[in-house]
C-alpha positions as CSV (number, residue, x, y, z in Angstrom):
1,X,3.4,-13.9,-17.7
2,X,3.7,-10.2,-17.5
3,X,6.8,-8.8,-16.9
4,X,7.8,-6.9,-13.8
5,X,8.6,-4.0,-12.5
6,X,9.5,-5.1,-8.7
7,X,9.4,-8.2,-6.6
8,X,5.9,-7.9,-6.0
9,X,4.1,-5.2,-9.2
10,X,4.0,-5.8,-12.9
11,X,4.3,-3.1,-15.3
12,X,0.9,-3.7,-16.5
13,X,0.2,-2.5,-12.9
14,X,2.4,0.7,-13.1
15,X,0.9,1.2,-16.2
16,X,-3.1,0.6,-15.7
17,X,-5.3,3.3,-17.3
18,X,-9.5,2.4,-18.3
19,X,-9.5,5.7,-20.4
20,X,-10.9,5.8,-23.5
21,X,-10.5,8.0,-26.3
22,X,-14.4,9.7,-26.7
23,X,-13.5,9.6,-30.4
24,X,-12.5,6.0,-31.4
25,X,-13.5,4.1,-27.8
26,X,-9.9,2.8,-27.8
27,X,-8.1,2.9,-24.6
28,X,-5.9,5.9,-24.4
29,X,-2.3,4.9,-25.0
30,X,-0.3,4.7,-21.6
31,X,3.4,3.6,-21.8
32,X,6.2,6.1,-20.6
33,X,9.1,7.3,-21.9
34,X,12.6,5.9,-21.2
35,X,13.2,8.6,-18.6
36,X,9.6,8.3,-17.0
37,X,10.3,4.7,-17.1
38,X,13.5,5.0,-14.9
39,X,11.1,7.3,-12.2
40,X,8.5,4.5,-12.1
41,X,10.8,1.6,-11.4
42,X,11.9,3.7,-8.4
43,X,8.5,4.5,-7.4
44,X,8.2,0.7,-7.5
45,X,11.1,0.2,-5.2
46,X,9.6,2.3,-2.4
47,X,6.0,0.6,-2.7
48,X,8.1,-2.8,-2.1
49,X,8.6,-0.5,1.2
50,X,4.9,0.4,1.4
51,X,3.8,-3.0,1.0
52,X,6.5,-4.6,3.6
53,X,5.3,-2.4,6.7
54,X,1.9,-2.3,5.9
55,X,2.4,-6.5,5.5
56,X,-0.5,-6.9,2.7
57,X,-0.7,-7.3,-0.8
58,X,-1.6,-3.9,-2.6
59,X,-4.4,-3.1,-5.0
60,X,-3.3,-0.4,-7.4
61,X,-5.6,1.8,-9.0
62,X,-3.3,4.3,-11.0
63,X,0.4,5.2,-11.6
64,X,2.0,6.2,-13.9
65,X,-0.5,8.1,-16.4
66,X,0.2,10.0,-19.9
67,X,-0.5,13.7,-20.1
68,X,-4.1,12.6,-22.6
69,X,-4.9,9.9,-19.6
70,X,-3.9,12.5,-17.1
71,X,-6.3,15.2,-18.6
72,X,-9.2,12.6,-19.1
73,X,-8.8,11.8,-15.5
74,X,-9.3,15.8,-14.7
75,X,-5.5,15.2,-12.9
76,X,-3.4,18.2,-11.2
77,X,-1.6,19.9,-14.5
78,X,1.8,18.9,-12.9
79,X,0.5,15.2,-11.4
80,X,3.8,13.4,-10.3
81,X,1.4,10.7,-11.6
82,X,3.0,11.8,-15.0
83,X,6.4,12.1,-14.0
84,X,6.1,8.3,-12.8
85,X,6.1,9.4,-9.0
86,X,2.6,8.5,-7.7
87,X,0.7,6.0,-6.9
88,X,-3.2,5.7,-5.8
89,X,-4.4,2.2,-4.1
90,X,-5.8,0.5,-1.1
91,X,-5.2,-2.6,0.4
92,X,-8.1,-5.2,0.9
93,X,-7.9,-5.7,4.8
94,X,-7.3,-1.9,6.0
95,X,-9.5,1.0,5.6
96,X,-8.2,4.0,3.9
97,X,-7.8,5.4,7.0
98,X,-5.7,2.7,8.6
99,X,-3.5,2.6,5.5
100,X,-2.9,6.0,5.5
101,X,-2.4,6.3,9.4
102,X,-0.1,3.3,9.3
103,X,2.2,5.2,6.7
104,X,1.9,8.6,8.1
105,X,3.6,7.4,11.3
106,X,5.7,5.1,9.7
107,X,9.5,6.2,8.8
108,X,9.0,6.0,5.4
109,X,10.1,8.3,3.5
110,X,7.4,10.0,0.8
111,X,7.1,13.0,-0.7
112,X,3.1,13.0,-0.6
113,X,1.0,10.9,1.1
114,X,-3.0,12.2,0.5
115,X,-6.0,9.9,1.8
116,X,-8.3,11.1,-0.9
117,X,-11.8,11.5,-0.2
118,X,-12.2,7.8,1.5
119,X,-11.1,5.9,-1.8
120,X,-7.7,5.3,-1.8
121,X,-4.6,6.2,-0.7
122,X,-1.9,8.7,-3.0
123,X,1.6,8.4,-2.0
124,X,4.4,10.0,-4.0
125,X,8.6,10.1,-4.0
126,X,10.4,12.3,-5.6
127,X,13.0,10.6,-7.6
128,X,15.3,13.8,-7.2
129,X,15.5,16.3,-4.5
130,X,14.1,15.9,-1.2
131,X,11.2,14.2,0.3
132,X,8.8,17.1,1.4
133,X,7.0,14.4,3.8
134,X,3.9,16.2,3.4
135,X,0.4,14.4,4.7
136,X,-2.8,16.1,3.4
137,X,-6.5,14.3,3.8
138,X,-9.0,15.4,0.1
139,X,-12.3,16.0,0.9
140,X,-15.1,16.3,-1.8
141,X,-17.4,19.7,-1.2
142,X,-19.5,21.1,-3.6
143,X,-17.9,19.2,-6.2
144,X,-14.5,20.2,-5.8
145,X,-11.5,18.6,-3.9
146,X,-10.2,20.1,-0.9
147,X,-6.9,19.0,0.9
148,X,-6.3,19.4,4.1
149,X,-3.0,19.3,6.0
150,X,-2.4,16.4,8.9
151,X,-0.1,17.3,11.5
């Protein structure tokens, strides 16, 4: 059984990455640091929060990644997905919409919370500092990603 990193997420979870390496084909190695480590498990804590008031299991998609997985996955240069602070998923019965409604005007407390481009939902915490409680939609035009704030 694989170990885990929450009541409800397994490390393999918080650690997911398809990315290969175009030289060898072997996945891209994923596994964070002590310190990175400490982030994710709290990033874990709060998505036992997510997953309690949204009251459905959650698919994850990505978390933490490694600067290589980060760069193959044309990521932000400073992706709290590195820093073990994000998290991109969806949840089988809710649209992305709903999911990310349903957070937005919840009382949780997030430092991002992005419903990117229809696909999934990004939600982030800051492990230190505040919470900047920021709500943005991504749209795709012309090949680029544009946020969007949400009031």
């Amino acid at each position: 059984m694989t170990s885990r990193i929450s009541d409800h997420f397994t490390w393999d979870e918080a650690t997911i990455t398809l990315q290969r390496d175009p030289a060898t084909g072997l996945t891209l190695p994923n596994q964070p640091d002590p310190d990175t480590a400490t982030r994710l498990v709290h990033t874990f804590q709060q998505m036992e929060k997510v997953r309690a008031l949204l009251g459905k299991p959650i698919v994850v998609h990505s978390a933490y990644r490694s600067p290589a997985v980060n760069a193959a996955v044309g990521g932000a240069k400073q992706s709290q997905h590195m820093r073990g602070e994000a998290v991109d998923f969806h949840v089988a019965d809710l649209t992305i919409r709903e999911t990310f409604e349903q957070l937005r005007r919840s009382d949780l407390r997030f430092d991002q919370l992005i419903e990117e481009a229809a696909t999934w939902v990004h939600v982030s915490f800051n492990y230190a500092g505040p919470q900047r409680h920021q709500a943005l939609t991504m749209r795709i035009v012309d090949g680029r990603a544009h946020y969007e704030p949400v009031a």
